[in-house]
C-alpha angles and dihedrals in degrees: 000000000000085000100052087082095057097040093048079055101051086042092059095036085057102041084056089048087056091043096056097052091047088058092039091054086044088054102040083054096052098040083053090052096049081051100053096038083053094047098041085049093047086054099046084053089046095050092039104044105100114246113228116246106248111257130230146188111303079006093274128193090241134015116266116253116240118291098023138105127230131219154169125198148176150198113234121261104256106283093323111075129022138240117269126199121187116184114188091347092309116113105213099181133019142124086264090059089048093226109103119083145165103311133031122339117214127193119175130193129191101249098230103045117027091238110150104233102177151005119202130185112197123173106208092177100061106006127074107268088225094096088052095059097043084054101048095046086055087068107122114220103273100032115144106223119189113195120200123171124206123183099348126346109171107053093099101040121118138175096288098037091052088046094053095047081042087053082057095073091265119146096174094054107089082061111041104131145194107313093347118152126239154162137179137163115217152150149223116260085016107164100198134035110282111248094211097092137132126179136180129171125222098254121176086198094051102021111135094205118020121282093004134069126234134292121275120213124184126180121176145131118266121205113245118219125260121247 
């Protein structure tokens, strides 16, 4: 009788102990399973979160081989807003840059180097096209010339001013009409016609504002020249 004390003792103090592994298994298993529903959880979101395309410069499609230049361009919106050019992330002309205007939009690049050399401005709707023409005759061989209308463009042209544009490697030149839209990518001494061209006539049937046709944009990757 005088054991029953001790080993009543010894009894609790092993179903405690008991106790407490039990507890402490039931709460390793459901710490593991919070775990693993957390982490499951962390890597769906990690396979099913959408990666962002890489970006490049004027937010092309594809990255520019070496030794080109890339570019986006567009016409201008009617007589509402006006043409942009960018030209390896730098926008060279646009309304927010306050130098575009009614007419053709010119910007020129030295060929070797990707230098902007110049921005021009000409209205061939309302202006003589004689600017147009001194200008274009001053283009040094290699020069890189970008060519944007906005409003109309092509009031003004005549037979030189068209051949000069056309030395320039431009097919769609020579028709370029009232309030037509266009944009084309060139360069002095070119031997072939550019492929960097876009056309379209001022068609009241077609016409996607009135009186104007839509926008034209144009993105692609020019070859610079070779020292």
């Amino acid at each position: 009788m005088r054991l029953a004390g001790p080993v009543k003792f010894v009894m609790a103090g092993v179903v405690l102990l008991l106790m407490g592994y039990l507890a402490f298994q039931i709460f390793e298993i459901k710490v593991d399973a919070n775990l693993g529903s957390i982490f499951a959880k962390s890597q769906a979101e990690v396979e099913v979160r959408p990666t962002k395309p890489p970006k490049y410069k004027c937010n092309l499609a594809k990255r520019c081989p070496e030794s080109h230049l890339a570019f986006k361009m567009a016409s201008g919106a009617a007589n509402v807003v006006g043409p942009k050019i960018c030209v390896e992330d730098r926008i060279i002309m646009s309304g927010v840059k306050n130098n575009v205007g009614r007419g053709m939009n010119i910007a020129t690049l030295n060929g070797k180097t990707g230098e902007v050399l110049d921005t021009k401005v000409f209205d061939l709707w309302g202006a003589d096209i004689k600017p147009f023409i001194d200008f274009m005759k001053t283009l040094k061989d290699e020069t890189i010339v970008f060519m944007a209308t906005y409003d109309d463009s092509a009031t003004k042209l005549n037979d030189e001013a068209r051949k000069l544009v056309s030395d320039l490697g431009s097919a769609s030149i020579a028709n370029l009409g009232f309030r037509d839209n266009w944009i084309f990518v060139g360069a002095k001494g070119i031997q072939s016609k550019s492929p960097f061209e876009l056309h379209i006539k001022n068609n009241k049937d077609t016409n996607k504002y009135e009186g104007w046709p839509e926008v034209l944009e144009m993105e692609g990757c020019v070859p610079q020249k070779k020292e």
